[in-house]
C-alpha positions in Angstrom: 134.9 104.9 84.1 136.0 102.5 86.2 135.3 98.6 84.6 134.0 95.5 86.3 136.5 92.4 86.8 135.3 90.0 89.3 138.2 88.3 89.5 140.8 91.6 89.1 138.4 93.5 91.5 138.5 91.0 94.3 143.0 91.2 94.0 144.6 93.3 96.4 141.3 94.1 98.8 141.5 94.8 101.9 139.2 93.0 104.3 137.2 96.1 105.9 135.3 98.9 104.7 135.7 101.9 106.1 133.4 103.9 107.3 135.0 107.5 108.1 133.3 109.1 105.3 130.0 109.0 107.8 128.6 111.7 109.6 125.9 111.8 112.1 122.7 114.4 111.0 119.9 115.0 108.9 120.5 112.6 106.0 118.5 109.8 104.0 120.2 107.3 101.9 117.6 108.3 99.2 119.5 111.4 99.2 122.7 109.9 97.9 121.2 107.7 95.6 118.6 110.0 94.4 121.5 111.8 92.3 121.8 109.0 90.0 118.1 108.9 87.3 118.5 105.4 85.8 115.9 103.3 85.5 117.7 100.0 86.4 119.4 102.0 89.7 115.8 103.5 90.3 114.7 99.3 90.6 117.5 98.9 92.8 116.6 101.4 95.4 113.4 100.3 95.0 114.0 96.9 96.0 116.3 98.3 98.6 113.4 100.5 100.3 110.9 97.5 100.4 113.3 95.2 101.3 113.0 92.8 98.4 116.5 91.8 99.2 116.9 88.1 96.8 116.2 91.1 93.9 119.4 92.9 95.1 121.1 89.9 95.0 120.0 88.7 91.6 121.5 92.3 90.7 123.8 90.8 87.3 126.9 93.2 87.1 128.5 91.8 84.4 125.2 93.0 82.3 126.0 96.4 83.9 129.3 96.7 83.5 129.3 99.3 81.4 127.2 101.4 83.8 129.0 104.1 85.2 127.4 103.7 88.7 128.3 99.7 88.8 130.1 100.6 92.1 127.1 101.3 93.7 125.1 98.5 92.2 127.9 96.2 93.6 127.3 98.1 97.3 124.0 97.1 97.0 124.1 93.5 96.1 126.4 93.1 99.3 123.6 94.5 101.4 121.5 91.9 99.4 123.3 89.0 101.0 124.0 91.4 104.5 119.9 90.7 105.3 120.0 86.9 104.1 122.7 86.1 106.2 124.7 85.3 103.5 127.8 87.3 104.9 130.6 86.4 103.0 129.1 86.9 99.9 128.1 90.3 101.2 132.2 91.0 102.2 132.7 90.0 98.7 130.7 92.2 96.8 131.6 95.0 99.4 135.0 94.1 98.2 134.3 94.2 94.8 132.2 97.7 95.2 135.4 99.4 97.0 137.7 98.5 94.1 135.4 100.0 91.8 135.6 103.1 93.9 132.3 103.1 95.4 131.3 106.6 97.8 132.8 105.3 101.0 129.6 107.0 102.2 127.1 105.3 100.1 129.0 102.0 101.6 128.6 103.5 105.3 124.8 104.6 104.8 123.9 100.8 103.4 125.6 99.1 105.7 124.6 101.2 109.0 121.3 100.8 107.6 121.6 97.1 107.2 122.6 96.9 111.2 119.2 98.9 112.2 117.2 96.4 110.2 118.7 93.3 111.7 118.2 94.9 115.5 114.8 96.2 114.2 113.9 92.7 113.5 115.6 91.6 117.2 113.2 93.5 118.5 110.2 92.7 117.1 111.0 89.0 118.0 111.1 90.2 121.7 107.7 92.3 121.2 110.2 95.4 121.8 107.5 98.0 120.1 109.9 101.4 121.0 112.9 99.5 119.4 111.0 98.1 116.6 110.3 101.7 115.7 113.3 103.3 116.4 115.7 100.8 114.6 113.5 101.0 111.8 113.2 104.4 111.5 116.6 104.8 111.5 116.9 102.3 108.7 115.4 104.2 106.0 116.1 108.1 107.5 119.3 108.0 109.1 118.5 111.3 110.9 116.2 112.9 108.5 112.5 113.5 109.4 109.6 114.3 107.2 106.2 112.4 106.7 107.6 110.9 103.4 110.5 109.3 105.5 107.8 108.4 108.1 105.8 106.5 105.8 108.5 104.9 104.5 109.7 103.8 107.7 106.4 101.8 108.3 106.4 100.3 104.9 110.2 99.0 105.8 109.0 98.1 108.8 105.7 96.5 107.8 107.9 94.5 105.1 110.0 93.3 108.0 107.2 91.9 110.3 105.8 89.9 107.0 109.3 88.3 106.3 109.3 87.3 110.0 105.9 86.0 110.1 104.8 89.0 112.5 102.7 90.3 109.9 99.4 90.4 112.7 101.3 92.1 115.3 102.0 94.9 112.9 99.5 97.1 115.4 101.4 96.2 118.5 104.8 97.0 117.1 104.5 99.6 114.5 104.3 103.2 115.5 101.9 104.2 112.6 100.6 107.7 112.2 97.1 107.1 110.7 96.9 110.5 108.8 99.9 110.1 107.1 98.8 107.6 105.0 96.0 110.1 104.3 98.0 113.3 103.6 100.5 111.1 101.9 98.4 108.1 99.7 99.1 109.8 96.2 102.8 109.2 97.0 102.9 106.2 98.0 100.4 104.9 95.2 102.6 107.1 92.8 106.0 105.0 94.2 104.3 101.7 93.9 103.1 102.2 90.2 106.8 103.2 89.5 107.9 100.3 91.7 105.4 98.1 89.8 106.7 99.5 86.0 110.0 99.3 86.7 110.3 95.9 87.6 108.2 95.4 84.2 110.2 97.2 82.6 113.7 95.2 83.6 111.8 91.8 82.8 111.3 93.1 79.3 114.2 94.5 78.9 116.5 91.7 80.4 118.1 94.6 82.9 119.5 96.6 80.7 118.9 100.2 79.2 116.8 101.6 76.2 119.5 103.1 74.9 121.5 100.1 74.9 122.3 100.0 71.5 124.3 96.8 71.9 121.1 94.9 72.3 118.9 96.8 69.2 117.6 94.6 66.9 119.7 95.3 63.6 119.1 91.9 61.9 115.1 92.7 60.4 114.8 88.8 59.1 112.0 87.4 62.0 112.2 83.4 61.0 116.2 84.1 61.5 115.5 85.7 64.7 112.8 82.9 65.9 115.6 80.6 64.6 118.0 81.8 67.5 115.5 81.3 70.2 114.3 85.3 70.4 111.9 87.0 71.4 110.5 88.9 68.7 108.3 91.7 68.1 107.4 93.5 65.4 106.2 97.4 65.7 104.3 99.4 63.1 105.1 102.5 64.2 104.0 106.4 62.3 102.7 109.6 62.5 98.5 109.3 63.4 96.9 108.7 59.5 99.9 107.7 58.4 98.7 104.5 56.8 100.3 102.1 59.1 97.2 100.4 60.0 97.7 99.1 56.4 101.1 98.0 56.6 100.0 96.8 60.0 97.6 94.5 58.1 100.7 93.4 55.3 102.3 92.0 58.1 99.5 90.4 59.7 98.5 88.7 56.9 102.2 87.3 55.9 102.6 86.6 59.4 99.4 84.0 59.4 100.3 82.2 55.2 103.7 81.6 57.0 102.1 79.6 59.7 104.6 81.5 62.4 102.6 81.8 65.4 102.0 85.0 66.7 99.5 87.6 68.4 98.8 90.7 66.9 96.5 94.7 68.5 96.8 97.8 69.3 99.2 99.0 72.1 96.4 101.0 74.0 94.6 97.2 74.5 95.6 95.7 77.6 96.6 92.3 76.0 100.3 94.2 75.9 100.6 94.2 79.4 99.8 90.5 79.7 102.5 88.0 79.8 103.3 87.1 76.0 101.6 83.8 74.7 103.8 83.2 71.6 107.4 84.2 70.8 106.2 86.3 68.4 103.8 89.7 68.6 103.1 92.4 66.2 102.4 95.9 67.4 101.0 98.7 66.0 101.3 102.2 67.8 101.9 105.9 66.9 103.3 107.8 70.4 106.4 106.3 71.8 106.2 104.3 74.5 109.2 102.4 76.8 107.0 99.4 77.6 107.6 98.8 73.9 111.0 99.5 73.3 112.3 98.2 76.3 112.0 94.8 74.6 114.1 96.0 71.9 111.1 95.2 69.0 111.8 95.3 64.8 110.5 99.0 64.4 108.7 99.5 61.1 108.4 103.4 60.8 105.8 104.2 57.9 106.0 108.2 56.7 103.6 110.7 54.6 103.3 113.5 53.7 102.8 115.5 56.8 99.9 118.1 55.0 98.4 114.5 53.8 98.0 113.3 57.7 96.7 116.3 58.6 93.7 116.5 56.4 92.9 113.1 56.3 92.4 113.6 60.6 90.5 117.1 59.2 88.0 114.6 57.1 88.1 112.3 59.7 87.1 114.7 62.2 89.4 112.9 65.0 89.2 113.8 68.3 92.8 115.1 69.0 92.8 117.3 65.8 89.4 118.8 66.3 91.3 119.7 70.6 94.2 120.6 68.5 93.8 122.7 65.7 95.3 122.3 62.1 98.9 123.7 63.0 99.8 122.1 66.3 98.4 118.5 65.1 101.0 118.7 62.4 103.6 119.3 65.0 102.6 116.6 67.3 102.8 114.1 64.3 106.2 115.4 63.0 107.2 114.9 66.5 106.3 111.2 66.4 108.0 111.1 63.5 111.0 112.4 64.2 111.5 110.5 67.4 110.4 107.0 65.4 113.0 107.8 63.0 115.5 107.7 65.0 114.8 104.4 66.1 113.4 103.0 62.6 114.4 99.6 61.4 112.5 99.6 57.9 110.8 103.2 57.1 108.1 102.5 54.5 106.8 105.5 52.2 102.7 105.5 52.1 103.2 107.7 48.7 105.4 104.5 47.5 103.1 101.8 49.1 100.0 103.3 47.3 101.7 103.8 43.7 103.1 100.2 43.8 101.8 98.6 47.1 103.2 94.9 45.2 106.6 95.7 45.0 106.9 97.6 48.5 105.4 94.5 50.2 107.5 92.0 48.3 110.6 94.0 49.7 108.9 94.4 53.1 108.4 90.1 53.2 111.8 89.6 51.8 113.6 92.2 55.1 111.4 90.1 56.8 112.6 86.7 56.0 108.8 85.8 54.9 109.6 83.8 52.3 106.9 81.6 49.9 104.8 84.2 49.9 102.6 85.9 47.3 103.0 89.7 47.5 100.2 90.2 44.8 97.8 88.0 47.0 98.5 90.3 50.3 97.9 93.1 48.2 94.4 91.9 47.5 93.7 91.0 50.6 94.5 94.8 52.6 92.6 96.3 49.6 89.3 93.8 50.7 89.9 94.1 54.6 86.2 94.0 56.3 85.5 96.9 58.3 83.4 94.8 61.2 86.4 93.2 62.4 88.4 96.0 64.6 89.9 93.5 66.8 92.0 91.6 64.1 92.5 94.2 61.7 92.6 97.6 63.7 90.2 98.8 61.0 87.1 100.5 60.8 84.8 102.9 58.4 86.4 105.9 60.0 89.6 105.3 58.7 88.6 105.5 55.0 88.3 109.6 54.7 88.5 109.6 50.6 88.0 106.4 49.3 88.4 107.4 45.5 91.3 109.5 46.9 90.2 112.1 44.7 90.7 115.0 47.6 94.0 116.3 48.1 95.0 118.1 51.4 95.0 121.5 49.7 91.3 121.2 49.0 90.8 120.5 52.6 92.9 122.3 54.6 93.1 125.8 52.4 95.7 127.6 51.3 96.0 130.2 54.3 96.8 126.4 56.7 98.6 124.6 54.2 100.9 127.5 53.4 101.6 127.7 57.8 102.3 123.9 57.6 104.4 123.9 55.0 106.4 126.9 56.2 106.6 125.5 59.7 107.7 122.1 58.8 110.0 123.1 55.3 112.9 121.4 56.3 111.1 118.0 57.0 108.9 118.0 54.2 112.1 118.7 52.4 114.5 115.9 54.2 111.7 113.3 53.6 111.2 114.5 49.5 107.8 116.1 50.1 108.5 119.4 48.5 
């Protein structure tokens, strides 16, 4: 893989690009970038099609320059600059995106694309209406024709009036088809909500990649990490009646005798996809979810016995077992498991937590950094949690399915179901000390 250098890659360069590579005929620049399913390119060519060219230029390669398409990044921060007039910046980064051995014809497509945009903006200025449409057609198509391709020409083209201040002569300039939008509105609201996550997403997650590991959070002590000036937040993550809405409420409750500010719910609320009001947050959820990650949170994964979660949703009568069944509910929760586990930061045993819940919570506020702080009152306190008071404490009567916990899953799954689970799931009930 070829690394970024500013400075090494701008040595030696020649002062062109060449454009050889391109041939005249029935092909989108989508279609060359389309080959390349990463989220952070995906934003790219988003902000590419819709001409949200300041993003491209904002594009921060040294944070990517471990990405093996940084080339092509670099091609399209230069055609950032190409449409703000900034043009040796743009020969720069063109430069810069040869060295690294950019597709000659990805460099062609952008830039030829780049030329039809300016002269599709000439000719709205003079009122031009066949140019206008011509010029940007050929922005976004370069030969190819479909209705997809026409709608996204009028959205290029639409976007081009409004930076121009032309937004009322849309009608007068723009060729639209008026049943395209209608045989087509599904995909163009399905490429705005990924246009609209993805750029979510990259906030969150500072540009870079999930899988970044480089950026996971391995120290687990929150005042330390407050300390540096981070972002934090904390995730109770587990299977579905796993008993992390208790270790939710542990947290919770350290979290406020330590004074730390901090907002606390469920993922499926909408406060998550609000702009954060304190440096710190506390999560809970069960199914992964990349909104979450992306901001690379303190993952507390809390396990039990798989049979146990079963039954207690059996007592519970919860919707998703009950659509389910007995067998494939145990599957979906060993599946959240197993992907959580991989990503765990503290795992928490709710066999362990219930036999001594004081000394599991004193070494859960010590990994924390909690210090001052009396496990023995916490405990108290999540054994007395009110059940009127969802919103603070995710907790209500439903979640209590045995309260003398007198009822073991045997009891209320049967043998014939328990033996299938068991069976089915032997080497994780094994790996996690079950059997």
């Amino acid at each position: 893989m070829t690394m970024y250098n500013e400075e090494k890659d701008l040595e030696n360069t020649e002062p062109s690009v060449e454009v050889g590579h391109f041939k005249k005929g029935s092909v989108s620049i989508s279609e060359i970038l389309d080959s390349e399913d990463v989220s952070s390119l995906s934003a790219a060519k988003a902000n590419w099609y819709f001409g949200e060219w300041h993003a491209l230029t904002n594009i921060d390669l040294k944070s990517l320059q471990h990405h093996p398409q940084i080339a092509t990044f670099a091609a399209l921060k230069a055609v950032g600059y190409q449409q703000l007039g900034e043009h040796s910046e743009c020969e720069r980064f063109l430069l810069i995106a040869k060295n690294l051995k950019c597709d000659a014809k990805i460099i062609a497509f952008l830039l030829t694309a780049g030329v039809h945009v300016t002269l599709g903006r000439i000719a709205a200025l003079k009122g031009d209406s066949k140019l206008v449409n011509k010029h940007f057609a050929a922005s976004v198509t370069l030969g190819e024709k479909s209705e997809g391709l026409k709608l996204a020409q009028q959205a290029r083209s639409v976007k081009s009036l409004a930076q121009l201040g032309l937004l009322k002569d849309v009608k007068d300039l723009v060729d639209v088809d008026a049943e395209a939008p209608k045989r087509l509105s599904s995909e163009f609201q399905k490429l705005k909500i990924t246009y609209d996550a993805t750029l979510r997403y990259l906030e969150l997650s500072g540009n870079r990649q999930i899988s970044d590991d480089s950026v996971r959070v391995k120290d687990t002590n929150v005042v330390r990490l407050l300390g540096d000036g981070r972002d934090v937040d904390v995730v109770i993550v587990g299977m579905r009646h796993s008993g992390s809405t208790a270790i939710f409420n542990v947290v919770r409750l350290a979290i406020e005798a330590s004074g730390i500010p901090f907002e606390s719910g469920y993922s499926e609320r909408d406060w998550i996809l609000e702009p954060r009001k304190t440096k710190l947050r506390l999560i809970k959820t069960h199914e992964v979810r990349d909104d979450i990650l992306c901001s690379y949170p303190l993952i507390i994964n809390v396990v039990r016995d798989l049979r146990d979660t079963v039954a207690s949703a059996a007592r519970r009568n919860f919707v998703v077992y009950q659509k389910m069944g007995a067998l494939e509910y145990a599957k979906h929760n060993r599946a959240i498991n197993d992907v959580w586990t991989q990503k765990e930061d503290i795992k928490i045993k709710y066999e362990e937590f219930m036999a001594s819940p004081v000394d599991v919570i004193s070494g859960l506020l010590d990994a924390l950094g909690l210090e001052g702080i009396e496990a023995s009152a916490i405990s108290d306190m999540v054994q007395t949690l009110p059940l009127d008071d969802y919103e603070t404490t995710l907790l209500s009567a439903s979640h209590i399915t045995d309260p003398d916990r007198k009822t073991d899953f045997l009891e209320t799954l049967g043998e014939n179901i328990v033996s299938k689970i068991t069976a089915q799931n032997f080497e994780w009930l094994d790996r996690n000390g079950y059997l």
